[in-house]
N, CA, C and O atoms as a GROMACS GRO file, in nm:
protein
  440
    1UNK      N    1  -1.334  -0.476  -0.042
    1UNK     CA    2  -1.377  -0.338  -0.040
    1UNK      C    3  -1.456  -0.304  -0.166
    1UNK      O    4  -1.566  -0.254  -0.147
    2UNK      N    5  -1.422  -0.321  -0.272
    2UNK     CA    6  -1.454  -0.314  -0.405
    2UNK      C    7  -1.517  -0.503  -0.443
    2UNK      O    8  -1.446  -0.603  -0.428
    3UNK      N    9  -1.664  -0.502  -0.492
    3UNK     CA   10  -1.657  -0.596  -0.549
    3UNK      C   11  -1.683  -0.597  -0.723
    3UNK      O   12  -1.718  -0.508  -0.801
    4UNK      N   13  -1.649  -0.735  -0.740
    4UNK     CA   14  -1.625  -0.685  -0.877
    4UNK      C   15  -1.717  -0.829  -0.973
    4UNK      O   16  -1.635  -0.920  -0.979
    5UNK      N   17  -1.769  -0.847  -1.000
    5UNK     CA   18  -1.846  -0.960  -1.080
    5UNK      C   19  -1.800  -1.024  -1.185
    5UNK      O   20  -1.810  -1.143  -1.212
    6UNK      N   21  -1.733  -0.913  -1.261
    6UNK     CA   22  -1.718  -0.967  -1.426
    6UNK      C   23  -1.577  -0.892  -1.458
    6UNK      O   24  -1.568  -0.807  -1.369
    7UNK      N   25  -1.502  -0.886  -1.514
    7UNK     CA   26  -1.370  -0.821  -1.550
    7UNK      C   27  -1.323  -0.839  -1.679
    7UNK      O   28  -1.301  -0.955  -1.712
    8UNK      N   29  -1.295  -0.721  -1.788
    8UNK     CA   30  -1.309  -0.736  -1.912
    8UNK      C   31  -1.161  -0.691  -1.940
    8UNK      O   32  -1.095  -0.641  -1.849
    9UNK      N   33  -1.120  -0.706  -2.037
    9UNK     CA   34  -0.972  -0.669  -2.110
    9UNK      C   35  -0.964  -0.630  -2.235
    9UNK      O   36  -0.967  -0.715  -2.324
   10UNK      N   37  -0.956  -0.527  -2.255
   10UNK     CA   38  -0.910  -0.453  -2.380
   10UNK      C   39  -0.794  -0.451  -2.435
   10UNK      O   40  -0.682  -0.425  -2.389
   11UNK      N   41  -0.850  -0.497  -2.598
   11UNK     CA   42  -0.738  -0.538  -2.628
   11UNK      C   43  -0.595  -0.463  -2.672
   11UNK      O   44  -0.476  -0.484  -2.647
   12UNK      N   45  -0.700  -0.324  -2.782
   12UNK     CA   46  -0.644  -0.189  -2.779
   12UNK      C   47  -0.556  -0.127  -2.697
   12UNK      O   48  -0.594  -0.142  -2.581
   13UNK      N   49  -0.459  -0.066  -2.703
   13UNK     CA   50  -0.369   0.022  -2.607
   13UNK      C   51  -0.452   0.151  -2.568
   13UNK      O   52  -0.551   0.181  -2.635
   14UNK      N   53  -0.424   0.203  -2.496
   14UNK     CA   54  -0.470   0.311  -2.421
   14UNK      C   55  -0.358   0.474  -2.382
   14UNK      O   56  -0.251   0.465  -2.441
   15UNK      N   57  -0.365   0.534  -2.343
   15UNK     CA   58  -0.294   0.620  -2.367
   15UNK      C   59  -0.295   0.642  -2.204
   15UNK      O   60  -0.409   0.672  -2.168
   16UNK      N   61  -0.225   0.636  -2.123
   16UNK     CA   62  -0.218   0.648  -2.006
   16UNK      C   63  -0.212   0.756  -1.929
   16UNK      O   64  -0.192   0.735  -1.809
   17UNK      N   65  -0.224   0.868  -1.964
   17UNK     CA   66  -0.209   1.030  -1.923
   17UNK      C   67  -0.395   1.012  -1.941
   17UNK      O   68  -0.440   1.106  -1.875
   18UNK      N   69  -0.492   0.946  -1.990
   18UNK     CA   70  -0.637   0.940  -1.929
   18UNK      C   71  -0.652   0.907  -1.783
   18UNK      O   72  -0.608   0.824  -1.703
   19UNK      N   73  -0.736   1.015  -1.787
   19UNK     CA   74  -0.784   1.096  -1.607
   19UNK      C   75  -0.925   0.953  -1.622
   19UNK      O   76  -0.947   0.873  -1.713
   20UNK      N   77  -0.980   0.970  -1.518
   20UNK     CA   78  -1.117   0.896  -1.482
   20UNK      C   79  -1.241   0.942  -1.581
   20UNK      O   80  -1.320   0.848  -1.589
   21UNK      N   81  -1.277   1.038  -1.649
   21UNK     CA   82  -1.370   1.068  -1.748
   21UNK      C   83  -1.326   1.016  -1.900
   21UNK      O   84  -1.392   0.977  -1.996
   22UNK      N   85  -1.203   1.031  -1.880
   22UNK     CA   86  -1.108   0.978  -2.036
   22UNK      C   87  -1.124   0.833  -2.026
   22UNK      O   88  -1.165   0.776  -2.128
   23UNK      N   89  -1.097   0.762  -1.921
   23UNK     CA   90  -1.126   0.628  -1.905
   23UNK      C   91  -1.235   0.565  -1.918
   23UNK      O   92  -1.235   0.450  -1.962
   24UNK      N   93  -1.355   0.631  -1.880
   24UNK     CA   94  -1.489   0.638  -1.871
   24UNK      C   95  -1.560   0.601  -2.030
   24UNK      O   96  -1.626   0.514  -2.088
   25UNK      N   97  -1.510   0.705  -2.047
   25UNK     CA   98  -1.548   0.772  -2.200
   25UNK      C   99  -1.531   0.624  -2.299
   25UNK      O  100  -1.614   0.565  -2.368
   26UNK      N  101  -1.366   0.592  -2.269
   26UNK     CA  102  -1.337   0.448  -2.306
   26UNK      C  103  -1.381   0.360  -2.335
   26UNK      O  104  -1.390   0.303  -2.443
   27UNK      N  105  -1.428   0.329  -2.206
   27UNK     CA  106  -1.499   0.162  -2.163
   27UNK      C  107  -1.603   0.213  -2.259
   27UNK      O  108  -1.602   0.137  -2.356
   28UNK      N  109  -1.692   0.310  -2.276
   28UNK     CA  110  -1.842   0.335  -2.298
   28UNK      C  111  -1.827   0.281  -2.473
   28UNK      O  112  -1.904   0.214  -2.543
   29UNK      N  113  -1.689   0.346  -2.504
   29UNK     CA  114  -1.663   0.332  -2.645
   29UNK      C  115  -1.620   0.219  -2.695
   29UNK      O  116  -1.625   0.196  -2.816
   30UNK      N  117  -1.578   0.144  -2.615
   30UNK     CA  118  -1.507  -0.007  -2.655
   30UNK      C  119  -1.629  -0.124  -2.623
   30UNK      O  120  -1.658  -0.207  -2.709
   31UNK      N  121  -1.707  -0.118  -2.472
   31UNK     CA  122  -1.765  -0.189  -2.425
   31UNK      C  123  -1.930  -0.177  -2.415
   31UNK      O  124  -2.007  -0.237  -2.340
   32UNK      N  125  -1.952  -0.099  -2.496
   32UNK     CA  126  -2.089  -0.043  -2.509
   32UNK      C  127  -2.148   0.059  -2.374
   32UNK      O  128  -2.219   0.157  -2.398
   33UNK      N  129  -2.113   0.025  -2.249
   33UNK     CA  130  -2.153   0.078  -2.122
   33UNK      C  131  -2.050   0.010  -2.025
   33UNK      O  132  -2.001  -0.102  -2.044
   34UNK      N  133  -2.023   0.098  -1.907
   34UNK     CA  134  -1.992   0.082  -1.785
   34UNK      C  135  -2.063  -0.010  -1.684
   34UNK      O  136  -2.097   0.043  -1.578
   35UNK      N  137  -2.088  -0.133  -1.701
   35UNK     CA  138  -2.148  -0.202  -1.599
   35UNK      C  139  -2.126  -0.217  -1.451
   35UNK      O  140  -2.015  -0.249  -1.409
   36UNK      N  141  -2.233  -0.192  -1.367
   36UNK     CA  142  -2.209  -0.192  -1.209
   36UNK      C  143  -2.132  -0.325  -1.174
   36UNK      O  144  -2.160  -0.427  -1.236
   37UNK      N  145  -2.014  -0.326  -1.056
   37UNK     CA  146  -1.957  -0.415  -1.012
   37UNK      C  147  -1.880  -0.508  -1.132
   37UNK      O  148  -1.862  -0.626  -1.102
   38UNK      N  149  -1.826  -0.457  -1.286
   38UNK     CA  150  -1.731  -0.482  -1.380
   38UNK      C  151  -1.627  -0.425  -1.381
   38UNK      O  152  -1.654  -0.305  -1.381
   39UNK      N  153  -1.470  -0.448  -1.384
   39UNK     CA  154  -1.352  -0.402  -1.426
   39UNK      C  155  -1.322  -0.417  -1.601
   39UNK      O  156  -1.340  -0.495  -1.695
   40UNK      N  157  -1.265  -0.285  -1.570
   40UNK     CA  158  -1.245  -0.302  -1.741
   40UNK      C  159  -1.076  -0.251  -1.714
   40UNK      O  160  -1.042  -0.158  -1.640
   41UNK      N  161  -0.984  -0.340  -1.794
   41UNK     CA  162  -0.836  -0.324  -1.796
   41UNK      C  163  -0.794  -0.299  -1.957
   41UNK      O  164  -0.847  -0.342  -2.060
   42UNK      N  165  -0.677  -0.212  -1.937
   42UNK     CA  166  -0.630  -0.130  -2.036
   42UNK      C  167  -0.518  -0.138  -2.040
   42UNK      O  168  -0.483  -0.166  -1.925
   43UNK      N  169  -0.383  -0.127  -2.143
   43UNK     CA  170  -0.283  -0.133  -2.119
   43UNK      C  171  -0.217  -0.033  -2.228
   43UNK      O  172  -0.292   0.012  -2.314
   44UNK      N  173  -0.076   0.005  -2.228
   44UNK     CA  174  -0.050   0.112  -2.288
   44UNK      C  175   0.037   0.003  -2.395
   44UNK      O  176   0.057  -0.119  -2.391
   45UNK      N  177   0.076   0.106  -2.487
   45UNK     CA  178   0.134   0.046  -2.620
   45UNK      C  179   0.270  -0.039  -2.566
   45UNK      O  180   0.290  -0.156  -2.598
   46UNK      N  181   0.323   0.005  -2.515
   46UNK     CA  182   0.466  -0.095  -2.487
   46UNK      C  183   0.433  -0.205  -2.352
   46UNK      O  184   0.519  -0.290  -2.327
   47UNK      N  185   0.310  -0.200  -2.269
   47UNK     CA  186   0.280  -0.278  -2.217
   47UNK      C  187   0.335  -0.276  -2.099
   47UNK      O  188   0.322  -0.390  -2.054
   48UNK      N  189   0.376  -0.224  -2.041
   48UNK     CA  190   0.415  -0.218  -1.924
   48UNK      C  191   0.349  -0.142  -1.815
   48UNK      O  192   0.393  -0.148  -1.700
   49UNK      N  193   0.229  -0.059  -1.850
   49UNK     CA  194   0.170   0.007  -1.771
   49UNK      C  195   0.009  -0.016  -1.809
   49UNK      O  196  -0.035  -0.022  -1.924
   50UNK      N  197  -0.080  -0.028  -1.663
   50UNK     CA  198  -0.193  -0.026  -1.667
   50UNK      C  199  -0.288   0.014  -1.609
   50UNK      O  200  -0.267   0.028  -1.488
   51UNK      N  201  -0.431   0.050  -1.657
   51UNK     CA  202  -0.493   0.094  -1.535
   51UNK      C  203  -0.637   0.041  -1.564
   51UNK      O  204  -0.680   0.042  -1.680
   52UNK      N  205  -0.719  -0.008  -1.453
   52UNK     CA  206  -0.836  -0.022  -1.437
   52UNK      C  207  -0.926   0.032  -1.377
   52UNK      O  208  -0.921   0.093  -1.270
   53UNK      N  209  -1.044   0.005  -1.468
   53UNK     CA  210  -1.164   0.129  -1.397
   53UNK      C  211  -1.251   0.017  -1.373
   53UNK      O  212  -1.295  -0.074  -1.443
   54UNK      N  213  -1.265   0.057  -1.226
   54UNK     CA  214  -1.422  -0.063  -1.197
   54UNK      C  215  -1.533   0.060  -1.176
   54UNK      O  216  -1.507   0.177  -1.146
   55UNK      N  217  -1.653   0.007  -1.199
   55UNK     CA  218  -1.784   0.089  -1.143
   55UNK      C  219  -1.839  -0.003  -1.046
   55UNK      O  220  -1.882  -0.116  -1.070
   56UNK      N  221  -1.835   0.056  -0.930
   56UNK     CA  222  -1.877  -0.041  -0.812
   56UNK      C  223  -2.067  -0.006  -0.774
   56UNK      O  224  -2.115  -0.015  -0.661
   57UNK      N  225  -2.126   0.023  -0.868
   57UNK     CA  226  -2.249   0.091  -0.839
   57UNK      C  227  -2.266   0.242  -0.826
   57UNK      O  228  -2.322   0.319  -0.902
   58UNK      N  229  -2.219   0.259  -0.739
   58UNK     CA  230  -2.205   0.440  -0.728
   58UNK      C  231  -2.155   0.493  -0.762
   58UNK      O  232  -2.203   0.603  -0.788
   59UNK      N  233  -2.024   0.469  -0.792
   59UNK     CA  234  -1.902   0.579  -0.833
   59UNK      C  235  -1.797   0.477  -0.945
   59UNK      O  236  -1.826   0.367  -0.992
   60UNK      N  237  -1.670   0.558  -0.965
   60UNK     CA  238  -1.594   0.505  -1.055
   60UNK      C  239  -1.472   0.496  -1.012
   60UNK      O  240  -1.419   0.606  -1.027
   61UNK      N  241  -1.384   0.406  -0.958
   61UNK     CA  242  -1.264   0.361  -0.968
   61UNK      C  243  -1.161   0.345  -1.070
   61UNK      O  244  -1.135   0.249  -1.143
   62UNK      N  245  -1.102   0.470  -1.059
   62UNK     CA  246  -0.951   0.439  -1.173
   62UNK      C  247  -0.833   0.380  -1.071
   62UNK      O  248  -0.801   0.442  -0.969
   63UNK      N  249  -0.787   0.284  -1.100
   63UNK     CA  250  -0.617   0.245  -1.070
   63UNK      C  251  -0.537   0.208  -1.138
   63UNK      O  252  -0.571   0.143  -1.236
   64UNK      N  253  -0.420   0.231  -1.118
   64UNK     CA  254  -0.279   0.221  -1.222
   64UNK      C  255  -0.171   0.138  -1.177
   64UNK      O  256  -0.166   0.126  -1.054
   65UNK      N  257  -0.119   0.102  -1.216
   65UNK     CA  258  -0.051  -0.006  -1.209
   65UNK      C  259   0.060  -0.033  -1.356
   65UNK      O  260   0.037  -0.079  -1.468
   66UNK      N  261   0.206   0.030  -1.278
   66UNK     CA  262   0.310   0.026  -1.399
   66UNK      C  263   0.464  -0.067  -1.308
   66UNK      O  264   0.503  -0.038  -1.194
   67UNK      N  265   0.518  -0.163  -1.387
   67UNK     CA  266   0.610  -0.274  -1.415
   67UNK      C  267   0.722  -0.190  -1.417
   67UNK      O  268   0.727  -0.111  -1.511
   68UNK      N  269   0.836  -0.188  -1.316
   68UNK     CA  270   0.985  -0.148  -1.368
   68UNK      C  271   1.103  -0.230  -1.438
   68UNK      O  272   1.225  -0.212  -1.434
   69UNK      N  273   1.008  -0.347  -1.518
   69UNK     CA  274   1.060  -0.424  -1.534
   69UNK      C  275   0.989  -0.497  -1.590
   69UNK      O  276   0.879  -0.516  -1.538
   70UNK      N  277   1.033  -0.592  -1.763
   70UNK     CA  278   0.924  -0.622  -1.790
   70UNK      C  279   0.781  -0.593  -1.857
   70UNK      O  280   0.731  -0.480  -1.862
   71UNK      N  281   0.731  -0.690  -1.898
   71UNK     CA  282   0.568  -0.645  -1.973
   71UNK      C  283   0.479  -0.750  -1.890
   71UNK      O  284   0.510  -0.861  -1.847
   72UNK      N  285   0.336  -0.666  -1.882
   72UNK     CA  286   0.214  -0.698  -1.874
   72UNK      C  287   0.171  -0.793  -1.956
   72UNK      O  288   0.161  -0.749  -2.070
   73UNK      N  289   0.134  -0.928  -1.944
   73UNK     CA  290   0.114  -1.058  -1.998
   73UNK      C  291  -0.035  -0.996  -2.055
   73UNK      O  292  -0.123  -0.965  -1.975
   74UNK      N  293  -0.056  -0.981  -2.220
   74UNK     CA  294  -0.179  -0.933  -2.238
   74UNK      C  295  -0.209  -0.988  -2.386
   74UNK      O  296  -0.117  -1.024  -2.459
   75UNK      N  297  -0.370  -0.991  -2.434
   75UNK     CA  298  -0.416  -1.030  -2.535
   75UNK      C  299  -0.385  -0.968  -2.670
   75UNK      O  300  -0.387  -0.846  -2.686
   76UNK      N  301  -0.362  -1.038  -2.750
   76UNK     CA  302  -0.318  -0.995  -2.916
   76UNK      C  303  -0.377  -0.900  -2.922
   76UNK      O  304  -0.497  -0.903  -2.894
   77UNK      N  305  -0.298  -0.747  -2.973
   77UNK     CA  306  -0.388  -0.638  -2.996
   77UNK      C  307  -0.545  -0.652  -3.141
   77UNK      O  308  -0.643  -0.578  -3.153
   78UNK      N  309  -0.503  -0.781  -3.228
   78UNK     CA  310  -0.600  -0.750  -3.336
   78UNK      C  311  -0.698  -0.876  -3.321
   78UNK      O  312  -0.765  -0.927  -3.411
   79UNK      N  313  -0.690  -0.916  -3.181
   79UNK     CA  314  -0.758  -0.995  -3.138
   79UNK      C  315  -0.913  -0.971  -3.042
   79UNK      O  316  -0.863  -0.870  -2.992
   80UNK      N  317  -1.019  -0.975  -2.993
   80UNK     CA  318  -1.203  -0.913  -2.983
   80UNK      C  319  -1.129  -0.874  -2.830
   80UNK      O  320  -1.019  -0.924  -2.807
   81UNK      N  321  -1.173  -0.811  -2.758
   81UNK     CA  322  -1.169  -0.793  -2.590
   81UNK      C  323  -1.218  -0.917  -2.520
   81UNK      O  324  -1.330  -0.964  -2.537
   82UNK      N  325  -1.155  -0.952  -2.465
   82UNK     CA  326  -1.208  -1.061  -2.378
   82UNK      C  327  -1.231  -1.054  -2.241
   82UNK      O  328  -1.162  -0.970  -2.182
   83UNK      N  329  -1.343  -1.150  -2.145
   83UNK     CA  330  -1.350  -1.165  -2.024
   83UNK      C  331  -1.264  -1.260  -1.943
   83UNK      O  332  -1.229  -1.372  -1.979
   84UNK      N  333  -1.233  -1.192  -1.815
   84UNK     CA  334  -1.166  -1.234  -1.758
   84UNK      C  335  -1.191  -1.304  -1.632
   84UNK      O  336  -1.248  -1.227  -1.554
   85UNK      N  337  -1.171  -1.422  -1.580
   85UNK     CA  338  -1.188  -1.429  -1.461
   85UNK      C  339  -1.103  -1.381  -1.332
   85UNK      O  340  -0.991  -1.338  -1.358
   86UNK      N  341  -1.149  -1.382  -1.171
   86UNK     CA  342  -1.131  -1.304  -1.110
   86UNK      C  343  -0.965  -1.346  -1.117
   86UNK      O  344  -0.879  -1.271  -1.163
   87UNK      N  345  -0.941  -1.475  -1.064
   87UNK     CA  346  -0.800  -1.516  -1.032
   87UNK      C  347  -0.710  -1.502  -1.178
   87UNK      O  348  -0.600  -1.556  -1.188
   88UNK      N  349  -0.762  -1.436  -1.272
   88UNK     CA  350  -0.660  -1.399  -1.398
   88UNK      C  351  -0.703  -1.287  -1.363
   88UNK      O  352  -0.740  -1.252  -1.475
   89UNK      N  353  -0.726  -1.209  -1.304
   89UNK     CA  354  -0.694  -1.054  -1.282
   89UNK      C  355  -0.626  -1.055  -1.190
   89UNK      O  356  -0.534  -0.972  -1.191
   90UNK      N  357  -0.636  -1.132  -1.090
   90UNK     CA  358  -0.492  -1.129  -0.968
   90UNK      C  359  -0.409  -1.144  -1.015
   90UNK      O  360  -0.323  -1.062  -0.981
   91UNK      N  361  -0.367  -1.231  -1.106
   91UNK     CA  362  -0.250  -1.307  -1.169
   91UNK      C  363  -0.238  -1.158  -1.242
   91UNK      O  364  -0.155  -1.081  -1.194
   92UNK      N  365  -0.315  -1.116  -1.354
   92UNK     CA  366  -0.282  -0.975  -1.453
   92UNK      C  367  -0.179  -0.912  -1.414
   92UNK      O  368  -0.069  -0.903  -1.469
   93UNK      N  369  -0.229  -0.854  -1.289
   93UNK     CA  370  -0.183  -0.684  -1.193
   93UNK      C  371  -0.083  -0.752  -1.135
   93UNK      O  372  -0.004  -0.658  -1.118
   94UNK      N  373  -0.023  -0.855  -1.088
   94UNK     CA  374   0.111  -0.884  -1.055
   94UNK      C  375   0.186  -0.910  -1.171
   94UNK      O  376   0.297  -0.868  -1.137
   95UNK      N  377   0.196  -0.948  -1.274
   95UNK     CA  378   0.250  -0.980  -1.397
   95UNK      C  379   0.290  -1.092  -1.456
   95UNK      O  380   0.394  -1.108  -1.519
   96UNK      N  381   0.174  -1.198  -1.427
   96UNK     CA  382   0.200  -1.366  -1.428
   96UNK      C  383   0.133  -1.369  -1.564
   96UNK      O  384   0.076  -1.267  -1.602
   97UNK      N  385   0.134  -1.487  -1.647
   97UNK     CA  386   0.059  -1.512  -1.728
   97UNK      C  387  -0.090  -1.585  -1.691
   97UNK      O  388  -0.116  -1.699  -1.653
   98UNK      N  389  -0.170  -1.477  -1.718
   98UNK     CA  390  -0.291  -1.557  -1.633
   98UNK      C  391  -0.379  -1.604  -1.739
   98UNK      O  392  -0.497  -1.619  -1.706
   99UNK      N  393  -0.349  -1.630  -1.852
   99UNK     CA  394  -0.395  -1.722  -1.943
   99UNK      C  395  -0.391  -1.902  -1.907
   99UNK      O  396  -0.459  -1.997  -1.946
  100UNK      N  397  -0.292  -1.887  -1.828
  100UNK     CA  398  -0.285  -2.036  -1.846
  100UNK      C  399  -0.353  -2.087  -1.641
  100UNK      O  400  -0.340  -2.187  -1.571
  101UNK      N  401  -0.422  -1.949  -1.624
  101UNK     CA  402  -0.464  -1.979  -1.474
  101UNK      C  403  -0.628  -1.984  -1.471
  101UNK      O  404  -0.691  -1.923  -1.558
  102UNK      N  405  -0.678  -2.039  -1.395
  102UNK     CA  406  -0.825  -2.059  -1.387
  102UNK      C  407  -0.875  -2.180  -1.499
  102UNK      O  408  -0.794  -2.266  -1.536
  103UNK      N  409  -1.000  -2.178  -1.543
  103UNK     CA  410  -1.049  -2.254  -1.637
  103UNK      C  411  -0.992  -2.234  -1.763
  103UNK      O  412  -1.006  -2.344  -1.817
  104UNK      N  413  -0.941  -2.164  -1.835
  104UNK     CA  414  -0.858  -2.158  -1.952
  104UNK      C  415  -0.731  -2.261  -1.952
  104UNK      O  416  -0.708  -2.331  -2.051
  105UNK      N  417  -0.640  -2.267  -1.818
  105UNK     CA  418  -0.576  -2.372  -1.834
  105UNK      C  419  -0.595  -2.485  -1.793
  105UNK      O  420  -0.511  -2.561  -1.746
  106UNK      N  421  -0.735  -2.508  -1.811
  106UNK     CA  422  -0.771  -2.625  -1.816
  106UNK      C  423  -0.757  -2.751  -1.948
  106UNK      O  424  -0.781  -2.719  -2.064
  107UNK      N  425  -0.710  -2.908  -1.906
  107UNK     CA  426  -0.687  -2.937  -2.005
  107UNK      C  427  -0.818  -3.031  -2.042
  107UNK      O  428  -0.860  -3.114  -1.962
  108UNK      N  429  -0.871  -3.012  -2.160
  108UNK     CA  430  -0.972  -3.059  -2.194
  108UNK      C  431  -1.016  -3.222  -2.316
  108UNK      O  432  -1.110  -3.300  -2.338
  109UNK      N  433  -0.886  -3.196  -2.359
  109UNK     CA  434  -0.832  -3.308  -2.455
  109UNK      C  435  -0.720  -3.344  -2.453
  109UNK      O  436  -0.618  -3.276  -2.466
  110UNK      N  437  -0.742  -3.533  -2.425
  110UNK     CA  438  -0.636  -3.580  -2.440
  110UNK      C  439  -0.592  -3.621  -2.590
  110UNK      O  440  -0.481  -3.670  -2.611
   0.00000   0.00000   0.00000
């Protein structure tokens, strides 16, 4: 329904009471611009809650997504934002460690 090309992760916490313009505002401030068909993911200080904004071309997608249990497997806060691939964003939003999924856990040296 939504496609998505590129998917970014912030490393910063976010404040989760941000509406879709607060989110907006965000990405613009962290990521220079909102790119068509990119997700940008956010997570709150204790990590257990998240939400992503994709821009699918036309419009803007906020969704949320909070853990009753548990933390959100996520990047060192004093660490750059990084890109994500698609199957580590599946892995993300269920609550797997998706660092060690796709080409990242790839082993490259023996």
């Amino acid at each position: 329904m939504i496609r998505i090309d590129a998917v970014w992760l912030a490393t910063a916490p976010m404040d989760m009471r941000a509406g879709t313009d607060t989110a907006l505002a965000r990405v613009v401030a962290v990521f220079g611009a909102a790119q068509a068909h990119t997700a940008y993911l956010f997570a709150n200080q204790r990590g257990n809650r998240i939400k992503v904004l994709v821009h699918d071309g036309l419009g803007i997608w906020l969704a949320a997504r909070r853990l009753h249990q548990g933390k959100f497997v996520w990047a060192a806060k004093d660490s750059a934002n990084c890109q994500l691939e698609r199957v580590q964003l599946d892995a993300l939003v269920l609550g797997l460690p998706w660092a060690r999924i796709g080409s990242a856990g790839s082993i490259t040296m023996v």
